[in-house]
Structures are given as C-alpha cells and as structure tokens.
C-alpha positions in Angstrom: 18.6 41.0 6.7 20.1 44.3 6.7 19.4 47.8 8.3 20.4 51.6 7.3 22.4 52.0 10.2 23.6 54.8 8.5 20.3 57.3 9.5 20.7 56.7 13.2 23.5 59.7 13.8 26.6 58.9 16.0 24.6 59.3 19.4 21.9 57.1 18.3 24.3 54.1 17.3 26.3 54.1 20.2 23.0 53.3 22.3 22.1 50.7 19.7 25.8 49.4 20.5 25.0 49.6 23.9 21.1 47.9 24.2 22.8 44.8 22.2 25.6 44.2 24.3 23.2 44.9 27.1 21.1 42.4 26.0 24.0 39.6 25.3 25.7 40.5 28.9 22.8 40.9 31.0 23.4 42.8 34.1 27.6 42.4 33.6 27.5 45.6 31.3 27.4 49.3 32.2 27.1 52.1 29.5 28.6 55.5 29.8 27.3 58.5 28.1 28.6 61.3 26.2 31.9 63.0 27.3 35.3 62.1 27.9 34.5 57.9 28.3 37.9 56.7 29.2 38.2 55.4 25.4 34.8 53.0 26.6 31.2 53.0 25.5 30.8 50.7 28.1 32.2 48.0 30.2 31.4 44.7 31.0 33.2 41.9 33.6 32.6 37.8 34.0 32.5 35.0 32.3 30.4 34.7 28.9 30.5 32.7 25.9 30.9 34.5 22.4 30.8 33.3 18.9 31.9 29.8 21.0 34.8 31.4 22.1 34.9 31.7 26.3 35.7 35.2 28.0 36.7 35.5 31.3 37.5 39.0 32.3 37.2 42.7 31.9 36.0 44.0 28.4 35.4 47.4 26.8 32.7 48.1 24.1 33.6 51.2 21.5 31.2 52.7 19.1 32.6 54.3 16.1 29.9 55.5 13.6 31.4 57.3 10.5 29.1 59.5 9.0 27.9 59.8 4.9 29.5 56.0 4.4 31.1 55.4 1.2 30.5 52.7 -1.7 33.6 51.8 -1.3 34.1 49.8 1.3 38.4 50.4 1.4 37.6 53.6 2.3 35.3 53.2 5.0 37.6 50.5 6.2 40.6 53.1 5.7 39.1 55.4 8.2 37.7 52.5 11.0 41.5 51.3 11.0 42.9 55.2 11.6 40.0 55.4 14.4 41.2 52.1 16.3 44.7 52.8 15.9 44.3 55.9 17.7 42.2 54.4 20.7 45.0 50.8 20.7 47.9 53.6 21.0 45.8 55.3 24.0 45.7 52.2 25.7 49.5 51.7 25.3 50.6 54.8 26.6 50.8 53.6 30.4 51.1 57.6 31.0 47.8 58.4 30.1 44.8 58.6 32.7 42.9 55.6 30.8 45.9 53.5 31.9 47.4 55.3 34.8 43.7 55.7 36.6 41.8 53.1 35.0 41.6 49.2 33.5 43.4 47.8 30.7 41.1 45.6 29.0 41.2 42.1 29.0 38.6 41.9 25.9 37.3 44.7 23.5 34.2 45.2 21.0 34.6 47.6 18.1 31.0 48.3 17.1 30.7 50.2 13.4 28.4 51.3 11.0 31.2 50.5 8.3 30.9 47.8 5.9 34.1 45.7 5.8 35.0 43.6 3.1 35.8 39.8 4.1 38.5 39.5 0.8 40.9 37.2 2.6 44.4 38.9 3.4 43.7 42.5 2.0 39.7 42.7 2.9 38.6 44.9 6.0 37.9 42.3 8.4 41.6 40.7 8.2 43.2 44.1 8.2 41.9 45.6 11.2 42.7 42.2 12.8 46.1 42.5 12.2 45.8 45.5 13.3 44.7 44.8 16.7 46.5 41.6 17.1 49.8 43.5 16.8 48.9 45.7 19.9 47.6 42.3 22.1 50.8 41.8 23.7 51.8 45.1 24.8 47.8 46.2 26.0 47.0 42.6 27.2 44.1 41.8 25.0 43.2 38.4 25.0 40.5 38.6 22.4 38.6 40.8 20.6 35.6 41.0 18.0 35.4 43.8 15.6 30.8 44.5 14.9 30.6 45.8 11.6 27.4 46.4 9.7 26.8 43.2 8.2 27.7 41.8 11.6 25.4 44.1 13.8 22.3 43.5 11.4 23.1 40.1 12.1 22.4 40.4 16.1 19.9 42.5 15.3 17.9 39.8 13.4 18.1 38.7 17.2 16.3 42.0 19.0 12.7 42.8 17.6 12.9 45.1 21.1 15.9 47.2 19.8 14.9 47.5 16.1 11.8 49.0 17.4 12.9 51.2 19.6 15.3 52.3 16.9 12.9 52.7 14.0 14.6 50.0 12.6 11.6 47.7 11.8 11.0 45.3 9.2 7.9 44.4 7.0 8.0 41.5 8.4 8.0 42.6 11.9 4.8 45.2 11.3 3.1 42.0 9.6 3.9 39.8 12.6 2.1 42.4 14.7 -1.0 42.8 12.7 -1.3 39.2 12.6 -1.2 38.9 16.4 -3.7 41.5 16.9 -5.8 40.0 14.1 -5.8 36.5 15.4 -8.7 34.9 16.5 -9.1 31.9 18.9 -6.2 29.8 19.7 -5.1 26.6 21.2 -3.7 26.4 25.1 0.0 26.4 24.5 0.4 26.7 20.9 3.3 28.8 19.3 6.3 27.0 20.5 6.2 23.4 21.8 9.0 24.0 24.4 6.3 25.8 26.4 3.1 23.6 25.9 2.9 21.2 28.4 3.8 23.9 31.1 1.0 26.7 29.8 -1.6 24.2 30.0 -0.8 23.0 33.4 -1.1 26.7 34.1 -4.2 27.6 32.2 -5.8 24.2 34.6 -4.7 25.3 37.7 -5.8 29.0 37.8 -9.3 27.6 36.7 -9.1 27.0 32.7 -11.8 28.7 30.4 -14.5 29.4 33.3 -12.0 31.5 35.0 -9.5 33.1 32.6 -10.9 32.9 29.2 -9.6 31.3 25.5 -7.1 32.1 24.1 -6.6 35.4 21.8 -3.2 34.6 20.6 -0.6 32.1 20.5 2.6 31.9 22.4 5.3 34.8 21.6 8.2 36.3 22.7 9.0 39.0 24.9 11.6 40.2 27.0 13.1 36.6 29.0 10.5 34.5 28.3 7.1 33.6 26.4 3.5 35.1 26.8 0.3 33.8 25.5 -3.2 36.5 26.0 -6.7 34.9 26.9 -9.9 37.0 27.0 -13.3 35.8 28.8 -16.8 36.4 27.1 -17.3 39.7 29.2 -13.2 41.2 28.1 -11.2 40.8 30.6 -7.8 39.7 30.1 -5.4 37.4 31.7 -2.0 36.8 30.8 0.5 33.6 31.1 3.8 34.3 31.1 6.6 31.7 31.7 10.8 31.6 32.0 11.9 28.1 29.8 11.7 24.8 32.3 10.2 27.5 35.3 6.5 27.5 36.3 4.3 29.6 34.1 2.8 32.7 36.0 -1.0 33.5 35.7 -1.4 38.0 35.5 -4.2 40.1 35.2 -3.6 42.7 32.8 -3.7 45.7 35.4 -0.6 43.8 36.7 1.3 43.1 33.6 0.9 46.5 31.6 2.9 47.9 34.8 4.8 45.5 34.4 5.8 46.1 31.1 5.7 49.8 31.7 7.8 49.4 34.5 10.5 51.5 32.9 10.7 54.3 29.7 14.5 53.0 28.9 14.8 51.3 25.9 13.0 47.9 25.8 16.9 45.9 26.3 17.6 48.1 29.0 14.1 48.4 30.5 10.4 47.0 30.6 10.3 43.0 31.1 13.8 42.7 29.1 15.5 44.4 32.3 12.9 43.3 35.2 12.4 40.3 34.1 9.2 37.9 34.4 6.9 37.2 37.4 8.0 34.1 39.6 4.7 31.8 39.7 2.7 31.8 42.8 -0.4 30.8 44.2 -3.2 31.5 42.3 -4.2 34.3 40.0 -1.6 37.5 40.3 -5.0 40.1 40.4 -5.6 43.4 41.4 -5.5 42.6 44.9 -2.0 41.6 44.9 0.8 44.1 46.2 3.8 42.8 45.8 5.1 40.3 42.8 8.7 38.7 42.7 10.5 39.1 39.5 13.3 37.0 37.9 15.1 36.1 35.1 15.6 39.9 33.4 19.4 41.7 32.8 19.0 43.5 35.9 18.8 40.4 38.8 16.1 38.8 41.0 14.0 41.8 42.6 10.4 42.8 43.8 7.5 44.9 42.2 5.6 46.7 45.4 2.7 48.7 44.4 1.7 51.7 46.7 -2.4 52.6 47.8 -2.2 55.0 45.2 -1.9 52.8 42.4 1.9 53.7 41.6 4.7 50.3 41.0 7.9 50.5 41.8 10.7 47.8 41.5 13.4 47.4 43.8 16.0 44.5 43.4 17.1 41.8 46.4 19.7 42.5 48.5 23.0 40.9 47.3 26.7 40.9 48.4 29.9 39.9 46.2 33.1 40.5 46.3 33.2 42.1 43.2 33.6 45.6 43.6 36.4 47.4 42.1 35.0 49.3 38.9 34.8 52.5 41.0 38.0 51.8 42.9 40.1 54.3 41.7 37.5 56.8 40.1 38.5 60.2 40.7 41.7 59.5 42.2 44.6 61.8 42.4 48.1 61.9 43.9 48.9 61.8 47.4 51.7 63.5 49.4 51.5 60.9 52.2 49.9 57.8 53.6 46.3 58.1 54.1 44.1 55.2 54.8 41.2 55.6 52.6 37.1 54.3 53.0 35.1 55.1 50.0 31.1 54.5 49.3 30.3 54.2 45.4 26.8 54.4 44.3 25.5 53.8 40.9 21.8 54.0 41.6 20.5 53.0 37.7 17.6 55.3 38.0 16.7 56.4 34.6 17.4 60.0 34.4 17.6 61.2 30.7 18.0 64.9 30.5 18.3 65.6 33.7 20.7 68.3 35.2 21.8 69.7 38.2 20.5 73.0 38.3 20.3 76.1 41.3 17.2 74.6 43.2 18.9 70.9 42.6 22.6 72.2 44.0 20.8 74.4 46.8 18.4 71.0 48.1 22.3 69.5 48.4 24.1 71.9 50.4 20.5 72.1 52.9 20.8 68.3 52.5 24.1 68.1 53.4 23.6 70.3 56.4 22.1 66.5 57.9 25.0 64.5 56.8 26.4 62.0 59.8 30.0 62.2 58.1 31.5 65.0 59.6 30.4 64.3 63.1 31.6 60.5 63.1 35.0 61.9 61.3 35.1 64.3 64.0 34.4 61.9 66.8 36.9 59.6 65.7 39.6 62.3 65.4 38.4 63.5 68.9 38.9 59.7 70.2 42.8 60.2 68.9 42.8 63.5 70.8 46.3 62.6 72.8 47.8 61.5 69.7 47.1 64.6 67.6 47.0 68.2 68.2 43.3 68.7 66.7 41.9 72.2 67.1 38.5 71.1 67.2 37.7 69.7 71.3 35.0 67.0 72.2 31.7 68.5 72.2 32.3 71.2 69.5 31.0 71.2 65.7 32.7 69.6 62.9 33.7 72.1 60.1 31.1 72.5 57.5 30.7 71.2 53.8 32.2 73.8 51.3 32.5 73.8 47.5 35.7 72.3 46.2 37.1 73.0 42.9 40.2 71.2 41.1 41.2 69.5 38.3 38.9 66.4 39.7 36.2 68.4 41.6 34.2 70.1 38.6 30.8 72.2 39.6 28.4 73.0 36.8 25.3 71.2 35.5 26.8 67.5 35.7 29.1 67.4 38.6 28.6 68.6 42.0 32.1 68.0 44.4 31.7 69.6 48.0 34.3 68.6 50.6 34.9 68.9 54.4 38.8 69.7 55.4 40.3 68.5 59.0 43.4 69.7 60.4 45.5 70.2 63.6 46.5 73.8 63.1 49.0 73.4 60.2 48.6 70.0 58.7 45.8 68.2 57.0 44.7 65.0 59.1 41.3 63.8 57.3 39.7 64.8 54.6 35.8 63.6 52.9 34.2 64.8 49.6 30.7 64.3 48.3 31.0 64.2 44.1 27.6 63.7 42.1 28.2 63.0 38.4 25.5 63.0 35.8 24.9 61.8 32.3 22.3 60.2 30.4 19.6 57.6 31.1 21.9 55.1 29.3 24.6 55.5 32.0 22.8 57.0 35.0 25.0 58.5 37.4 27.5 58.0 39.8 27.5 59.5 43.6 31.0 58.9 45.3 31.3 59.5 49.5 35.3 59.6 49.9 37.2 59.5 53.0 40.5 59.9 53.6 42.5 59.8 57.1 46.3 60.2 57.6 48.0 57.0 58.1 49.9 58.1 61.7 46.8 58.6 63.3 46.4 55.0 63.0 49.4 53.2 62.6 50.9 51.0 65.5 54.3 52.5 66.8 56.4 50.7 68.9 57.1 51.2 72.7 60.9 52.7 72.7 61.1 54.0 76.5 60.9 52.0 79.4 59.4 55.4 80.8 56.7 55.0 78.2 55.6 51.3 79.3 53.2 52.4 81.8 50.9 54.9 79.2 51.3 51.7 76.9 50.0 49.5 78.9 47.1 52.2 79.7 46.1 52.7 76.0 46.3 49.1 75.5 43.6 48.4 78.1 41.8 51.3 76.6 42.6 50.4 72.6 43.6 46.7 73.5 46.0 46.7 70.8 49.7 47.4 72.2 50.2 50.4 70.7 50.5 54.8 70.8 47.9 55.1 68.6 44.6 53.3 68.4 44.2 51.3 65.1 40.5 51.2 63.4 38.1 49.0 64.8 35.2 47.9 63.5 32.0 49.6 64.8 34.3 52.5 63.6 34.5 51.2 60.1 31.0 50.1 59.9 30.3 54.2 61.5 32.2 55.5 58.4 30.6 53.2 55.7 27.4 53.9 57.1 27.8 57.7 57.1 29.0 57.3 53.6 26.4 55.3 52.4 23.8 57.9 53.7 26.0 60.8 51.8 26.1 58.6 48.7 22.7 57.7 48.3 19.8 59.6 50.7 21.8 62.8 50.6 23.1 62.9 46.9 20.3 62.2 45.2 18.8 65.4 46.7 20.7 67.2 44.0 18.8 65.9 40.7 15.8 64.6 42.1 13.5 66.2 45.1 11.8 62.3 45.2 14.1 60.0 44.1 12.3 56.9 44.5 9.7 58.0 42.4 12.6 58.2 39.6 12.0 54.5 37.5 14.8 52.0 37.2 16.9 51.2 34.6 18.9 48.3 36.6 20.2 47.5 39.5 21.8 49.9 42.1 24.8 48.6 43.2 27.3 49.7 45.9 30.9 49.6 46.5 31.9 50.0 49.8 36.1 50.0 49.9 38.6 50.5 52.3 42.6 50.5 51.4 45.6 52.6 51.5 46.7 55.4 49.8 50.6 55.9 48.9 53.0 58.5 47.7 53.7 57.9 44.2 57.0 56.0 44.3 56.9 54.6 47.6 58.7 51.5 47.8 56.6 48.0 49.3 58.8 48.0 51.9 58.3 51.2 53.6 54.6 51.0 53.1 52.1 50.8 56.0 50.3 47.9 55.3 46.6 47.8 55.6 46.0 45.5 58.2 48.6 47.4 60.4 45.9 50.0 61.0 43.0 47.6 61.9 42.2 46.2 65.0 39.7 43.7 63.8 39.6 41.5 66.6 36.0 41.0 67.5 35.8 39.3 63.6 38.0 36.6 64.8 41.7 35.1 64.0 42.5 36.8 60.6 43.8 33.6 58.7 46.6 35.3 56.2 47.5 38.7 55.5 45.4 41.7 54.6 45.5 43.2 50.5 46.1 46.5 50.7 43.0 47.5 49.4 39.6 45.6 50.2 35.7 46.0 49.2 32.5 44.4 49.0 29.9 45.3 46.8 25.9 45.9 47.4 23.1 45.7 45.5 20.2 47.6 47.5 17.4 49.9 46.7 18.6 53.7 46.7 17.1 55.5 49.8 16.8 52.9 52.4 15.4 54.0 56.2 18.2 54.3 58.5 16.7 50.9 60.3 17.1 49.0 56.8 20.6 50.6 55.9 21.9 49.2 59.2 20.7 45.4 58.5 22.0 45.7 55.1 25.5 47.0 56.1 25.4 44.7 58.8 25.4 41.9 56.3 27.6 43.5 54.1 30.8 43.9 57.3 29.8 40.2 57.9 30.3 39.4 53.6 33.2 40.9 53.6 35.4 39.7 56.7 34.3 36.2 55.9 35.6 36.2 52.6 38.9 37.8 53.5 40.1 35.5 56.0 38.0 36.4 59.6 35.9 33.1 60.9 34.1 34.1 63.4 32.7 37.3 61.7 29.1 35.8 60.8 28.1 36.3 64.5 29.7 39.6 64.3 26.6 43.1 65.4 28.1 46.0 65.2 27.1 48.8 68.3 23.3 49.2 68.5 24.2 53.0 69.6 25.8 53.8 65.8 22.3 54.8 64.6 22.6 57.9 67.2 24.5 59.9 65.1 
C-alpha cells in the first residue's frame, strides 16, 4: 500500500517520522521540534530489535523531506545522498557543538519522502549505504537503516492511528469503520481468537448480558491492546478492554472516552497508544470510581485520578534509574576553573503546542522566582564556609536576587527564558545558579534546567602543613569530621541543593508558560535528571584534577566500595508540581537510588534532615 507522502509539507513528515518511531520505541524516544536540532529529529536509547537486527545503544532519527519529488528516482536519490553527506560530515567534525557538546550516535534513521531504487550496486538504496558505511568507523555507527517511501508506507500499513491523524487514510480503512459502526449483534470474544477465552471470563465475571449488555461489535484494535463494545436494552455502554495474556478490564463509557481523550497529541504520542490500557480490578470500572491504574502504553505504568469536578488527569508512577545523562551537558560552556557542578533537568511532557512565553508568562517567573529556596540554601552553604572564604554577604543577610542573563547560551525571547543568581567574595566568583526555560512544540515539549555551580576550593580537602595549624584541624574536623580546612559536601547538603533545584525546575518554571500547569494534558512521561560532577578547564590534565569524591563527605551512606566517576546522576520519573511533602519522599528515594547503585551499602536506611523543608 502506498501513501502521497509527498502533500504532507516538511513539518508535517517530520512528525509522521517521529509518531512511528514513537510508536516502535515506546517511551525510549524523545522528539525535538523545529530549530537548530543538534542534526536530530529525535533520539532514542536501549535495547530494541529491528528488522531482526538487535540495537543496543544511543540512536538519532533524521527527517529529510524533499519537496516537488521527481519521476526520476536518480534524482531524488542524488539530492537525499548530498543531504546525508552533509549531516555524516557534521558528525565527524569533532569541533562542532553536535560533537563537542553532545552524543555521537551509536545507531541512525534516515526517514525520506524519496523513492529510492533497489537496482543492485548503482540503485538508491545501495548507494546511500555505501555512503554511510564509509563514515561508520570514523563517527562510530554501528548500524543504520535508511526509511524511504516505499519503506515508510510499509510501517505505515502498521499505524491506522498515524494515517489518520495524518489524513493519510485508506478506503479500506473508512470501510472498516463503517462496518464497525454498522454491525449488529456479535459473539463474546469474537474478532481475534488470541483474546477469546479471556473476554468471556470477563463478560462472566462483571455479570454477563443482565449486567453489561450484548455485544455491538467484535474485537478490534486500539492503542496496546484489543476492545470489544456491549450495549444493554436501555443504551448504556460498557467496554472490555484487555493487554494480550493480562486480565481483561470491564469500563463504563464515561470512563473510557476520558480515557481515550486523555490527551490532544497525536494518537502514537497520546490517547490509549501513550497511556496505555486499564489494569483489571474488581468489578465494574463505573462512574463512581476515582482513580484507575494504567499500563502497557509508550509512556510507562501511571494512574488516571479524576477530580469532584469531573476533570482526569494522568500522572505516571514514581520510578528511579540510573539512566540519566541526555541532559548532562545541555547548555554547557567553558570553564576558567574547577567548579563542582549539581544540575536538575526536567522534561515535564506536557503537551504544549503553540505556546510561548510572552510578558504576563516572563513577569509570573521573575514574581515566581522571588519564592525560590536556591539562593538561600546557596547562600547558607557559602555562609557555613564563612572562615574559608572572604564572602561579602554575613549570616542572617539576603542572598542576591535573580537577574536576567544574556550570552551566547542564555537567550531571552518567546522560547527561552535564562535568569541567573551571581555569588562572590568581593572580586572573584564563588557559586553561581541559572534557571533556563526552553520551549518548542507539543512534539517535543520543553525543557526547564536548575544549574548550580560552586568553586571547587571551597570544597576541596587540603592538607594540614603546619604543626601550628594542627589544633584548628583538629577543631574543624570535630565540626566537619572530615580532616580537613575546608568542609567537603555532605549529604543533607546535596539533598538541600537537589531539592531547591527540583522546586526551580518544575513548580517555579512552569510559571512562565502556564499559570496552571497541571491542568496542561500529558504527552508522556516527566522525567528528571538530577546530576552532580565536576567541571574542568578545558585541557586540564587527569592528574591535576580534583576528583569528585574528594569534595564529598558521604559518610552517613556508608563505606563507599570503589572510587567515585567524576560525574554522577539518577534519573526521576514524577508528576510535575509535586507538594513540598511529596517532593521530599520522592527525593528521598531518589539519594537512596542513587548511592546504592554507586558503591554506598548502607544508604537504603539513609533520611535526610527533617528541618530541610524549612527553607
């Protein structure tokens, strides 16, 4: 079956590129939206199986779309070679800021709307393979796939979802629709024999025909799983809906239109595809019901809560992995010394198409920001370093105040919003945090960064010298218990910092394209990254680097069993604007996740200062 691709315009394609890779790697892929991409589409990371082929690593998905295609396919193919020439040499150059700042892929997707010939040796397909294969080595590609038309009609054959959305239906789909809505009665369980037995245990258990009807079509397809409709005598409708060897659900339809409607992104990105299908429970899922676990959709295991007011909202299940580094060097610049950095990265997957930050958006931030915890628990830690450092700020005073930054990295118009808070000690710069907010479509969402950096001496160990310095030593190791002039970072003042951060990356940003942010419908699910690493001067050699766990005084987490990376994180997944009360239990969790896994035993008994929620 083929479809005129052609009509769609380059915008158009590259979200058709994106809602079927979406749809083949589930949750794993993230789509960026128009503007400078990095030389990506979108991304994706883990371990999936393609064309029988096993990946296991980082890819990139790239859209080209060649408008007014020609009949002759050597020209069409001419131009897709010049176009991925140009993006293989890009990732080459180990100058460029794809490279420099970014990922090298490990796998890559060409998606096109040309037709390539499959003449063996001089044909389309094998040229552009060549092409690629002779830039493997020096990019590190393992594998890649080249999507031309005749190959993305092919997966679309797969997506009835997508072609719709896309206007690019089939007589044969309108047909199957009219013959669904024209159907009469049918059997319990008929329409695909992989579901029977488990629909009609279903159908008995909620009460059969007295209690939910016959039913008014057969089994079909939608989103992760199958459906079959039953009506009663007196019109009401009741739905079964079941995941493949799971226990089949039993919905009213009140519950399963919201469920379906759960949210406008496109049908592979959204709606049951994305959410996923209820997990069976006891009884009838009716009108009375307020909450309704979901699995088995792209974007995880999560919960549907609806409100008094009749409104449903999904919010996903609190998850930690140690995967976490897409947004590990995003927005990263050159540094003139050693700073030990923490960073909070929050892609919230709200679906925001359109949307802008405008004057009443930027003006809720700054008032917004006049409540941020940051600069008081940077300032309190500085203060706490006070006979180390020749602050100019005393205990009990203000911290400075957010200001608008501006730099080659820091843009402010309709998209981007940087503000940024400056410490110093009367000549030098000793800490430094920045809030950026960076919009784009609904495909993408948008990204809300909490940076933090600190300079390195205010926490690195130095050694006693002086005999006539062994007695303040031993002082500030009773005080710091860690044998040294200045105190390293322990870790109620990490977990301090990465909860401040978290508030500025999630409660507090949002404020600037959205006055109610969880009213805003989901598109996936929000995930975190909380880091924590070093920073270096660009040519510092490995042995005159502080090393991160040289600044850390990580004791109460127990014997650290090998040495620290240099730079560490965990990664969230958490619905955006959490009360202060939940955000403590999830970070809590979240320390605990992430010392275990890098070496500290005792760290699952670990509670962090109940005071921290003072600030």
């Amino acid at each position: 079956m083929e479809y005129d691709l052609s009509d769609l315009g380059e915008r158009q394609f590259e979200q058709l590129t994106q809602a079927v890779a979406s749809s083949m790697f589930g949750s794993s892929f993230h789509a960026f939206g128009p503007g400078p991409d990095g030389g990506r589409d979108g991304t994706f990371e883990g371990q999936f199986v393609l064309d029988d082929a096993r990946w296991d690593g980082y890819g990139v998905l790239q859209a080209k779309f060649r408008n007014g295609p020609s009949p002759d396919p050597s020209v069409g193919a001419s131009w897709l070679k010049q176009q991925i020439r140009g993006e293989l040499e890009q990732w080459a150059d180990v100058e460029l800021a794809r490279v420099r700042s970014g990922r090298r892929p490990d796998y890559l997707i060409f998606a096109t709307n040309v037709r390539l010939s499959a003449v063996p040796g001089t044909g389309g397909r094998d040229v552009i393979a060549k092409l690629v294969s002779s830039y493997a080595s020096r990019i590190g590609i393992k594998d890649w796939r080249v999507w031309d038309h005749y190959h993305l009609c092919t997966l679309l054959t797969r997506y009835q979802d997508i072609r719709a959305h896309f206007g690019l239906d089939t007589q044969g789909d309108v047909l199957t629709q009219m013959r669904r809505s024209l159907q009469g009665r049918s059997e319990v369980g008929a329409g695909d024999p992989r579901f029977t037995m488990a629909f009609r245990t279903a159908f008995r258990q909620a009460g059969g025909r007295a209690v939910i009807g016959d039913p008014v079509t057969s089994i079909y397809h939608e989103g992760p799983g199958a459906v079959q409709v039953f009506e009663t005598d007196e019109g009401t409708t009741t739905v079964l809906a079941g995941i493949l060897n799971e226990p089949v659900a039993v919905i009213c339809d009140e519950w399963w239109n919201a469920l379906r409607s759960l949210s406008p992104a496109p049908q592979a990105l959204g709606g049951l595809a994305g959410a996923g299908f209820p997990v069976a429970s006891t009884g009838v899922i009716g009108q009375r019901t307020v909450g309704v676990r979901l699995r088995g959709g792209s974007w995880g295991a999560g919960l549907v809560d609806r409100d008094p007011h009749g409104s449903y909202r999904w919010r996903p299940e609190v998850t930690y992995t140690m995967t976490a580094s897409r947004d590990r060097t995003t927005w990263s610049s050159s540094h003139d010394r050693e700073w030990l950095r923490l960073r909070v990265a929050h892609r919230p997957a709200l679906f925001v198409p359109d949307l802008i930050i405008d004057a009443v958006g930027r003006r809720r931030l700054v008032e917004a920001l006049t409540r941020s915890t940051l600069p008081r628990v940077v300032a309190s830690l500085l203060q706490d370093r006070n006979t180390m450092t020749r602050t100019l700020f005393a205990k009990g005073t203000d911290a400075p105040a957010w200001k608008l930054t501006s730099d080659e990295y820091r843009r402010n118009d309709t998209r981007f919003a940087t503000y940024g808070i400056r410490f110093t000690d009367g000549s030098d710069e000793i800490a430094a945090a920045d809030l950026r907010v960076q919009l784009s479509d609904g495909i993408s969402d948008a990204l809300l960064l909490a940076d933090l950096r600190i300079d390195a001496k205010l926490m690195r160990p130095l050694p006693v010298l002086h005999a006539s310095e062994a007695f303040e030593a031993s002082m500030l190791d009773r005080v710091y218990g860690n044998g040294s002039i200045a105190p390293r970072l322990k870790t109620d003042e990490l977990f301090r910092i990465w909860n401040s951060a978290w508030e500025l990356a999630d409660d507090i940003a949002l404020h600037a394209f959205a006055e109610q942010a969880q009213t805003l419908p989901a598109q996936g699910q929000p995930k975190l990254e909380l880091h924590l690493g070093m920073l270096y001067p660009y040519g510092t050699s490995s042995a005159d680097r502080t090393r991160l766990g040289d600044v850390l005084d990580f004791q109460d987490l127990g014997m650290l069993q090998h040495p620290l990376l240099d730079d560490v994180a965990v990664g969230v997944t958490a619905p955006v604007r959490l009360k202060a009360e939940e955000r403590f239990v999830t970070l809590t969790g979240a320390v605990r996740h992430f010392a275990l896994a890098y070496g500290y035993l005792d760290a699952d008994s670990w509670q962090p200062d109940s005071q921290i929620n003072a600030y």
